[in-house]
C-alpha positions in Angstrom: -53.6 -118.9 -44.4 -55.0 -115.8 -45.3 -52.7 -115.7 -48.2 -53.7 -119.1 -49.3 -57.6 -118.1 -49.2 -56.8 -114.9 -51.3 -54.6 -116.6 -53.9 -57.3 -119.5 -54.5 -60.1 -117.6 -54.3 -61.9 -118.3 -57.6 -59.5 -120.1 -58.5 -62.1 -122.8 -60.1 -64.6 -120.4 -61.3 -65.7 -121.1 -65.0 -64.0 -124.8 -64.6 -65.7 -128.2 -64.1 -64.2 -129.6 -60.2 -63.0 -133.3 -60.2 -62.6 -134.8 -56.8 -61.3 -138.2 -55.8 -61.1 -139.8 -52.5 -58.3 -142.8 -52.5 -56.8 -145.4 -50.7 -53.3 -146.0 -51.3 -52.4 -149.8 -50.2 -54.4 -152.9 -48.2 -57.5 -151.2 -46.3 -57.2 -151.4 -42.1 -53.1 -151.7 -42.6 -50.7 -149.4 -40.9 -49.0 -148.8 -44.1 -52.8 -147.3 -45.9 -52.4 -143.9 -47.2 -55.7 -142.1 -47.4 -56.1 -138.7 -50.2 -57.6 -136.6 -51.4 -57.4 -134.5 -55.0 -58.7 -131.8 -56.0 -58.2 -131.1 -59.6 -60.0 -129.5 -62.7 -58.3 -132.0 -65.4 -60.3 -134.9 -66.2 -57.4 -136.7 -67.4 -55.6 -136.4 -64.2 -58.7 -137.4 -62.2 -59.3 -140.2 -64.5 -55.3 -141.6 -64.3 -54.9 -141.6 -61.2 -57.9 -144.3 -60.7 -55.1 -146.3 -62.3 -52.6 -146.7 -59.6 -55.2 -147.0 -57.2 -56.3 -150.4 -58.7 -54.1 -152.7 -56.5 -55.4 -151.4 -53.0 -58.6 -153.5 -54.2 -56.2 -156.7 -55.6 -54.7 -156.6 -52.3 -58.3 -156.5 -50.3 -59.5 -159.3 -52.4 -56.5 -161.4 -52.2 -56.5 -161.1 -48.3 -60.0 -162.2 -48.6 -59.3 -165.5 -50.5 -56.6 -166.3 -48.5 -58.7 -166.4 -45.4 -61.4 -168.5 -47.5 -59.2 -171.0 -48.4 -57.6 -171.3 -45.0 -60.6 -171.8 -43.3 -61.6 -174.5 -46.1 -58.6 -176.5 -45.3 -57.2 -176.1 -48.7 
């Protein structure tokens, strides 16, 4: 570890630090992948909100499934 802390050590200095919490897949699911980046590309911090976009469909669709099931429909 000591290694790690030298080789990083001000690593970032002079750069602008992006980080991103995610959830990969359906929240409260076995299957959901929590991450986190740490990165000083704005591009890369900005894409990767892209594959991240279905762990909200998912939510949302759970969500209206229960409403119409409870509304008979």
């Amino acid at each position: 570890m000591d290694e790690i802390k030298e080789i990083i050590s001000g690593i970032m200095k002079g750069r602008t630090m992006f980080i991103g919490f995610y959830l990969f897949g359906p929240r409260k699911s076995p299957f959901t992948m929590h991450a986190v980046q740490v990165t000083d590309s704005a591009y890369v911090a900005h894409n990767e909100n892209i594959p991240d976009t279905p762990s909200i469909f998912f939510e949302v669709l759970k969500e209206e499934r229960k409403r119409l099931k409870e509304s008979g429909r």
